[in-house]
Backbone as ProteinMPNN parsed JSONL, in Angstrom:
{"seq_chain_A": "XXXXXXXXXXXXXXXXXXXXXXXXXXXXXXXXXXXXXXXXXXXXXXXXXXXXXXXXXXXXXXXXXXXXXXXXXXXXXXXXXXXXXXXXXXXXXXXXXXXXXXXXXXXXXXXXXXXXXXXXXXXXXXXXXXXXXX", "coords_chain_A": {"N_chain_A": [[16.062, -0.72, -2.587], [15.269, -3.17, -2.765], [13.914, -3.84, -0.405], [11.901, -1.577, -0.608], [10.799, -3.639, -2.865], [9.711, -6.178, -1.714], [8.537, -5.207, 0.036], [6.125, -3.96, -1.443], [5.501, -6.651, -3.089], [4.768, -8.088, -1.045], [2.243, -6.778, 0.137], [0.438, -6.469, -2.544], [0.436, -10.048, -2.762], [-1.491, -9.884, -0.644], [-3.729, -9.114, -2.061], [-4.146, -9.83, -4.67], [-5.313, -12.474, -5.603], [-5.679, -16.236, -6.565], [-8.32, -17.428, -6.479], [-9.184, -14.491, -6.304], [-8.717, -11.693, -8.572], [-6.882, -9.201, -9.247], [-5.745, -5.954, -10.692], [-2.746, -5.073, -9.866], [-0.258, -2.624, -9.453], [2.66, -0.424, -9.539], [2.904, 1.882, -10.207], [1.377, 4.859, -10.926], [-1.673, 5.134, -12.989], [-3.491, 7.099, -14.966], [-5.869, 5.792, -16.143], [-6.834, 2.6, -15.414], [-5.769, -0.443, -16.605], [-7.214, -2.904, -16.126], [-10.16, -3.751, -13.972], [-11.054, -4.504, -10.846], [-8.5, -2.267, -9.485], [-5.444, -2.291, -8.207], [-3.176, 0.073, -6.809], [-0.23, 0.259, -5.654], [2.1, 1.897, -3.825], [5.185, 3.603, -2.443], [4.873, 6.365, -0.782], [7.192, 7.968, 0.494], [10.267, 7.572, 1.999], [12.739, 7.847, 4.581], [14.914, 9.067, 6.472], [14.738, 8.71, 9.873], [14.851, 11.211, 12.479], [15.1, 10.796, 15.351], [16.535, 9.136, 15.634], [19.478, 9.927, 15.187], [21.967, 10.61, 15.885], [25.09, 12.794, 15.859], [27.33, 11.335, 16.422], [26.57, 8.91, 16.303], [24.147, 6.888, 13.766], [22.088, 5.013, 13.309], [20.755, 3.986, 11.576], [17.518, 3.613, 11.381], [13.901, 4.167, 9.583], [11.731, 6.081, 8.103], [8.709, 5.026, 6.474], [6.811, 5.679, 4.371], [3.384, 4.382, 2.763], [1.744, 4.547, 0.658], [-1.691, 3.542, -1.017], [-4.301, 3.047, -3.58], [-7.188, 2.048, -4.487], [-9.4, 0.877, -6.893], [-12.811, 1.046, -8.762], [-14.64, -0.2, -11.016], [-17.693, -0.757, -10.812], [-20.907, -0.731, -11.245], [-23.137, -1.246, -9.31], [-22.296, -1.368, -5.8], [-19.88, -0.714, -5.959], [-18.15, 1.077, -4.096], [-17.953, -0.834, -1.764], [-16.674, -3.428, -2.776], [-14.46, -2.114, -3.103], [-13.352, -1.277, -0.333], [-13.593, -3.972, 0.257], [-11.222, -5.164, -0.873], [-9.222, -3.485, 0.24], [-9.733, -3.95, 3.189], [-8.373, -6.008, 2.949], [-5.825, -5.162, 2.575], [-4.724, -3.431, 4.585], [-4.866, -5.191, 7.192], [-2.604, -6.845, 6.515], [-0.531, -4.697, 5.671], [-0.554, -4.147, 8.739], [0.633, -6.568, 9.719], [3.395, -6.213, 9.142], [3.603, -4.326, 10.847], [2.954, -1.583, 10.08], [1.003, 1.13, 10.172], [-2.022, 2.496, 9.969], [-2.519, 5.698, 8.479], [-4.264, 7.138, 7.135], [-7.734, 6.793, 5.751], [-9.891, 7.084, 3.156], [-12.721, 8.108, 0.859], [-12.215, 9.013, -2.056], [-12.99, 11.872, -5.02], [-12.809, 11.182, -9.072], [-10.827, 11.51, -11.458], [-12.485, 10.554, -14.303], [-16.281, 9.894, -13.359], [-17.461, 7.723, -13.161], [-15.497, 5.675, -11.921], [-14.515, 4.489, -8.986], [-12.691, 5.316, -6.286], [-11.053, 4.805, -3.586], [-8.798, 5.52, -1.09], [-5.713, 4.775, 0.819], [-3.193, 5.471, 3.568], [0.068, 4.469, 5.222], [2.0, 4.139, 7.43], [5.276, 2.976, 9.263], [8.378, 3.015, 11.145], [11.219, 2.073, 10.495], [13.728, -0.327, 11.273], [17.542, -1.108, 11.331], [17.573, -3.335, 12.025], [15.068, -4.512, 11.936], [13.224, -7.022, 10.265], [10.881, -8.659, 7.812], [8.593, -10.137, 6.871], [9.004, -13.561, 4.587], [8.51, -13.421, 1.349], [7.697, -15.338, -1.815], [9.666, -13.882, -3.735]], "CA_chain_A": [[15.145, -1.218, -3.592], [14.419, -4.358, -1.851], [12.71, -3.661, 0.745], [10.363, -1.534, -1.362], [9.643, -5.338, -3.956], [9.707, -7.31, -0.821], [6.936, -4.781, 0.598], [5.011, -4.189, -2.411], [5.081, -8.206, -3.237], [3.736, -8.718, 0.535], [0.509, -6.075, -0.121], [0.359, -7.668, -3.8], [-0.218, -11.164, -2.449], [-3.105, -9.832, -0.124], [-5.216, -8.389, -2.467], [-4.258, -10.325, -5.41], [-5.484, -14.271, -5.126], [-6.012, -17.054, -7.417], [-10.159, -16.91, -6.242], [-10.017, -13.304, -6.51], [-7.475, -11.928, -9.433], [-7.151, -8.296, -9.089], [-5.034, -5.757, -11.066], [-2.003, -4.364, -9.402], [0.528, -1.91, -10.467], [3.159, 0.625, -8.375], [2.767, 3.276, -10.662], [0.066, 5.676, -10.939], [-2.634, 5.458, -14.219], [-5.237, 7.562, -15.027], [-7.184, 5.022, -16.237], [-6.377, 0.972, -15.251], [-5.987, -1.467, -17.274], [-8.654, -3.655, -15.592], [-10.749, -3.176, -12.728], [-10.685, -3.784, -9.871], [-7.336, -1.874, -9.348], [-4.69, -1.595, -6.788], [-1.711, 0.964, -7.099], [0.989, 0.325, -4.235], [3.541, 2.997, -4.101], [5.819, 3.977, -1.527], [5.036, 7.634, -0.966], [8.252, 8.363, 1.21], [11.466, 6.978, 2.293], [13.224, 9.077, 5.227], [15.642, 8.632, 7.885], [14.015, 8.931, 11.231], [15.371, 12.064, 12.868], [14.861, 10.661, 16.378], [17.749, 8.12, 15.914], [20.248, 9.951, 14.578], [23.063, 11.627, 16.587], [26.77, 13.345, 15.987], [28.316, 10.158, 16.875], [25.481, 7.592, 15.638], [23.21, 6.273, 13.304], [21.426, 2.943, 13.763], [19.721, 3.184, 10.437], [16.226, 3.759, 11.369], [13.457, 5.081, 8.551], [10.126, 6.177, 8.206], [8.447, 4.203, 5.217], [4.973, 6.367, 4.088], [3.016, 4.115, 1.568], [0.304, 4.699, -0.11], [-1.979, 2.192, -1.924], [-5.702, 3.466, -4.274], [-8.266, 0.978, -5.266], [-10.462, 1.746, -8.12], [-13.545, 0.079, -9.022], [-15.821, 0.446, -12.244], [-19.005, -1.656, -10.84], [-22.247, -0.008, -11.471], [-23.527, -0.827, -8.142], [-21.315, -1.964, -5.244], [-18.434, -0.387, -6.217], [-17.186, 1.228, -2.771], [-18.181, -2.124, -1.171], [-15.997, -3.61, -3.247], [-12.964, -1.598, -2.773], [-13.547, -2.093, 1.257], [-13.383, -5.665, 0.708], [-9.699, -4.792, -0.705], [-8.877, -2.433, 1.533], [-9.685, -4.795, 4.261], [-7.058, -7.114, 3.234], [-4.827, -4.283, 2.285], [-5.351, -3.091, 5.504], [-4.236, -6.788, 7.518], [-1.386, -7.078, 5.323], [0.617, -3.499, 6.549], [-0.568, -4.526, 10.094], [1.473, -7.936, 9.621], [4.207, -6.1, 9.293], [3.774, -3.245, 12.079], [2.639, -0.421, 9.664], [-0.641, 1.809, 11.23], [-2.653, 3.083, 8.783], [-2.481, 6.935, 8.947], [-5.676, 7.898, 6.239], [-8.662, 6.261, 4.609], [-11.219, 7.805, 2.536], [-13.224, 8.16, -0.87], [-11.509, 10.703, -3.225], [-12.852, 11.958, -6.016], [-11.711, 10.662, -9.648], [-11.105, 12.435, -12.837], [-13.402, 9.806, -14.388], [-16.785, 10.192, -11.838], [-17.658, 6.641, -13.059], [-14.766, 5.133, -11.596], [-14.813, 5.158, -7.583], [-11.316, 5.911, -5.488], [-11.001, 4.68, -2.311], [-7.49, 5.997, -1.213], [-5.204, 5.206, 2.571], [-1.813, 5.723, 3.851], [0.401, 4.11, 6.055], [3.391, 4.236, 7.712], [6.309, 2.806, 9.884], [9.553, 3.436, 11.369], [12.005, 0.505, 10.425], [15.227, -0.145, 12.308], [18.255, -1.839, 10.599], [17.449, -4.831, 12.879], [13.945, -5.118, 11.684], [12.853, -8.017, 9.21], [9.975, -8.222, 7.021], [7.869, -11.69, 6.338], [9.386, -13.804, 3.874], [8.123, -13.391, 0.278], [8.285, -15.653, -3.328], [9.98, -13.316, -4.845]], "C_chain_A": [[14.566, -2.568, -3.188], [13.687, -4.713, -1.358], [11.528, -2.81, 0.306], [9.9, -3.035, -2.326], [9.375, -5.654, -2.642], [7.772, -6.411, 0.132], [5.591, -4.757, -0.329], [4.481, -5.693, -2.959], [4.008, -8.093, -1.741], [2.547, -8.028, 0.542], [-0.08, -7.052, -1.235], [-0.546, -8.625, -3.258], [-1.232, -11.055, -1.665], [-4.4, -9.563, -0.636], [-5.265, -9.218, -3.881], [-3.953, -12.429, -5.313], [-5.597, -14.889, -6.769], [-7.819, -16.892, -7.303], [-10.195, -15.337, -6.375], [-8.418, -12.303, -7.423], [-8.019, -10.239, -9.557], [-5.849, -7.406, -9.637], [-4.551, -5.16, -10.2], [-0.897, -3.771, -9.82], [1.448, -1.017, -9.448], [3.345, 1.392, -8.979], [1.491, 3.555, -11.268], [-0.439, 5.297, -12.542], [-3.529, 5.666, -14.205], [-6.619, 6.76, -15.076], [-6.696, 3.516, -16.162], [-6.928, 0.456, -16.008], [-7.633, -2.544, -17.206], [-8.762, -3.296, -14.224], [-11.3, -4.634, -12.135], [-9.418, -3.518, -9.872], [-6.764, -1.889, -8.491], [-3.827, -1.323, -7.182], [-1.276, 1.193, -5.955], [1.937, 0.939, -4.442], [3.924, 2.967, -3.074], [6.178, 5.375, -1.612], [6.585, 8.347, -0.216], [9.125, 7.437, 2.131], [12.39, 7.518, 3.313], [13.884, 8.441, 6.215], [14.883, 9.517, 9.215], [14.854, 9.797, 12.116], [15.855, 11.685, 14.548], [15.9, 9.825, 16.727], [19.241, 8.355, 15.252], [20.975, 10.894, 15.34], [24.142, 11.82, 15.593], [27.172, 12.284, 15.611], [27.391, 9.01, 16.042], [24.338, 7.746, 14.86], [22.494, 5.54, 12.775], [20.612, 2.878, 12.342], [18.292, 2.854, 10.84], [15.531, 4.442, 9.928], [12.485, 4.636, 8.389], [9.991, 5.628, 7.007], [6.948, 4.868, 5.275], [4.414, 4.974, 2.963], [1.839, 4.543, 1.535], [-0.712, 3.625, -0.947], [-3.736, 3.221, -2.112], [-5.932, 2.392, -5.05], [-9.322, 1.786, -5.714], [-11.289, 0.139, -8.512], [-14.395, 0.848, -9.963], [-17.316, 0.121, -12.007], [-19.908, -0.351, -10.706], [-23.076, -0.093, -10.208], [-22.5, -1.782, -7.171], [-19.754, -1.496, -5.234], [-17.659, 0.338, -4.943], [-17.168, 0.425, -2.193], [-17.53, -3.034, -1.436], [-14.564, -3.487, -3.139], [-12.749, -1.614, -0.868], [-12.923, -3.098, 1.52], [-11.842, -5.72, 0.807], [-9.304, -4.254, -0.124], [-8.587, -3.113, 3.123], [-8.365, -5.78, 4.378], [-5.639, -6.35, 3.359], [-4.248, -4.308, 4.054], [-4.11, -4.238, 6.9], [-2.752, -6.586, 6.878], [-0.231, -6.127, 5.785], [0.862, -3.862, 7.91], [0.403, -5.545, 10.918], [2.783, -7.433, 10.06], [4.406, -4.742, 9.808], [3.524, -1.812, 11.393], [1.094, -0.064, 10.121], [-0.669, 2.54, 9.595], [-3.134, 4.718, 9.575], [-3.628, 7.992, 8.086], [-6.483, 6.701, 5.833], [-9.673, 6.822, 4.255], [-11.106, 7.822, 1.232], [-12.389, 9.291, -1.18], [-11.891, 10.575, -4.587], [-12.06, 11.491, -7.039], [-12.078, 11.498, -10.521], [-12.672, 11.622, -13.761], [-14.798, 9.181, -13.084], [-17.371, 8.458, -12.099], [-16.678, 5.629, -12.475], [-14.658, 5.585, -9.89], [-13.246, 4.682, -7.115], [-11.295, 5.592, -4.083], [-9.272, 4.886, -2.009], [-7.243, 5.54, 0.683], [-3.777, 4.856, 2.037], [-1.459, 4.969, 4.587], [1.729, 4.085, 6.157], [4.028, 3.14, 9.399], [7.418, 3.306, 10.056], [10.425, 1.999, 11.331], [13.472, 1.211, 10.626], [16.034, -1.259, 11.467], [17.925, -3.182, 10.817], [15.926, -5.624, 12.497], [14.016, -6.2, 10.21], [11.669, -8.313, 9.164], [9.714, -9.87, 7.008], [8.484, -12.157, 4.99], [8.276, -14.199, 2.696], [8.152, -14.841, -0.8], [8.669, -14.779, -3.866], [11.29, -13.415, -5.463]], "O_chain_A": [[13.386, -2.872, -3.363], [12.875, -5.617, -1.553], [10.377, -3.082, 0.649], [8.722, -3.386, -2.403], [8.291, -5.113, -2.423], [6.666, -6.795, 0.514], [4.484, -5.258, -0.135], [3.297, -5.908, -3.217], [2.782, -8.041, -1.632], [1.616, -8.688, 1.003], [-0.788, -8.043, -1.055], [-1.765, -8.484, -3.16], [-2.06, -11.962, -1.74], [-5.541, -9.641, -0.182], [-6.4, -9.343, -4.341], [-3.021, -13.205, -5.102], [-5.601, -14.249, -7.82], [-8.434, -16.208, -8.121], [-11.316, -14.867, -6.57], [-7.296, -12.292, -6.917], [-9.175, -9.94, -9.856], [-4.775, -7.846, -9.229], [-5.324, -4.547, -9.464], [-0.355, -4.403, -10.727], [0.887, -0.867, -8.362], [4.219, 2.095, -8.473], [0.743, 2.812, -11.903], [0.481, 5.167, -13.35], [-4.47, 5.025, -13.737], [-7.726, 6.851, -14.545], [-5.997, 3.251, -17.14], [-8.118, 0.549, -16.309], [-8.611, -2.742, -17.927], [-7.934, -2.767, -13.484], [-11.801, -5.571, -12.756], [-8.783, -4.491, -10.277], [-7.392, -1.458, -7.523], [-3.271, -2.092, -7.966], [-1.694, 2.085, -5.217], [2.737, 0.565, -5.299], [3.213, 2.308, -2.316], [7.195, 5.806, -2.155], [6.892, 9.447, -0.675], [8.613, 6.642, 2.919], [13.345, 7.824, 2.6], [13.501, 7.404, 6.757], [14.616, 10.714, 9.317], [15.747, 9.139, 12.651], [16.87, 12.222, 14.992], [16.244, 9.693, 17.901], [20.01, 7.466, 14.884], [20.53, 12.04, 15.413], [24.173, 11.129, 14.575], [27.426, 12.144, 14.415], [27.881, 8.364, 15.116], [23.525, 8.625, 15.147], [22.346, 5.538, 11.553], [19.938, 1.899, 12.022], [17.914, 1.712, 10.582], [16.242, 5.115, 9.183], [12.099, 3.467, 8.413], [10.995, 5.62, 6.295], [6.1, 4.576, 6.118], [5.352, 4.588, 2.266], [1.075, 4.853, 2.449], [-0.069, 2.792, -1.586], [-4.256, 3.87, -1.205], [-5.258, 1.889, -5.95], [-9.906, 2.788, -5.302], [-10.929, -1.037, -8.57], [-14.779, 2.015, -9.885], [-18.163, 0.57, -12.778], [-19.635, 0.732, -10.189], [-23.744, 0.905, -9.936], [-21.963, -2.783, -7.645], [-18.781, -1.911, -4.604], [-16.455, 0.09, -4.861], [-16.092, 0.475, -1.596], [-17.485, -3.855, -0.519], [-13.704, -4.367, -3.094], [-11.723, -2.118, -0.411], [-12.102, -3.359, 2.399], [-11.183, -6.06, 1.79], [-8.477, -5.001, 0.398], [-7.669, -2.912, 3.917], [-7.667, -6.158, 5.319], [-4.646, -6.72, 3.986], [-3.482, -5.142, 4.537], [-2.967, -3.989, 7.283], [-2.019, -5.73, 7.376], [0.837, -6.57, 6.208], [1.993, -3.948, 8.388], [0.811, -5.513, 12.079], [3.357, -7.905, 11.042], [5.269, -4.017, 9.311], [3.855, -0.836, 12.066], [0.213, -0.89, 10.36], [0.082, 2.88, 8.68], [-3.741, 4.941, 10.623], [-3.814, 9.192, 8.286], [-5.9, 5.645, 5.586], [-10.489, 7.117, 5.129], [-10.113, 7.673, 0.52], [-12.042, 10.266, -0.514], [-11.496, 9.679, -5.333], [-10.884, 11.243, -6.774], [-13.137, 12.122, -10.593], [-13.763, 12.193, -13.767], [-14.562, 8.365, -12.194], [-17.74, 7.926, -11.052], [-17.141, 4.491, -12.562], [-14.704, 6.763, -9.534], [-12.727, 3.697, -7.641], [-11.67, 6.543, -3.397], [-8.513, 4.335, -2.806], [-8.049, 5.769, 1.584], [-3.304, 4.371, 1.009], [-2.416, 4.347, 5.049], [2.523, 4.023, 5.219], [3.311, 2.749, 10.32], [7.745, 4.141, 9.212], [10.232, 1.041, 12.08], [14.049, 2.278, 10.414], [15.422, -2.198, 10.957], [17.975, -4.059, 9.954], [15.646, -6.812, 12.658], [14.821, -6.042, 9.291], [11.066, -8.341, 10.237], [10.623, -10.69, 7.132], [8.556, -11.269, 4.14], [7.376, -15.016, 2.885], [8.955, -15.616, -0.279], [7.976, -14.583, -4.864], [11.514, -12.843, -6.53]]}, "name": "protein", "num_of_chains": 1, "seq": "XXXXXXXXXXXXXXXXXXXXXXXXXXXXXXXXXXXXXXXXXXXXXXXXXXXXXXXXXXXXXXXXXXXXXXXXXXXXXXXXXXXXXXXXXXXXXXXXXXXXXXXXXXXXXXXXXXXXXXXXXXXXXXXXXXXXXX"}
């Protein structure tokens, strides 16, 4: 449970500033509170098959996340979610995650625009993460 706050804080603080104050949340809602949105989840949690013998295992594990920015603007609104995205983006990179999707996705609401990516790592017991406020 840690290491998911300690990751979701470290996205958090990229996309959400004092100059630019942006809602964030790690569970899914149809419809956000306020807009612009970001929803950071951690789609999957897994031990890394590749490091695991009989005799040993070093505690490796794949980490999927996920993160969807939503924007309500009337014009600009994928341009917008970009900008977040961009930092998003930086922010996984920091800490050695590759981004494995990005693209628009449809929303239930067609006034509301969806920009959706993935990303993942393989973390080793030995690895350590940028230190947080949290």
């Amino acid at each position: 449970m840690k290491d998911f706050k300690r990751i979701y804080t470290y996205i958090e603080s990229a996309v959400n500033t004092t100059e630019r104050p942006v809602y964030c949340a790690s569970q899914y809602e149809p419809v956000p509170e306020e807009f612009p949105a970001v929803y950071i989840t951690e789609a999957q949690h897994r031990k890394d098959r590749r490091y695991v013998t009989l005799a040993h295992d070093d505690g490796h594990y794949v980490r999927d996340w996920e993160v969807q920015i939503f924007s309500n603007k009337t014009e600009g609104a994928l341009m917008q979610c970009h900008g977040l995205m961009d930092d998003v983006e930086k922010a996984f990179a920091e800490i050695a995650f590759i981004e494995t999707f990005c693209g628009q996705m449809q929303n239930a609401d067609p006034s509301i625009t969806r920009l959706v990516a993935r990303f993942t790592a393989t973390i080793g017991s030995a690895d350590t993460m940028p230190e947080t406020n949290e």
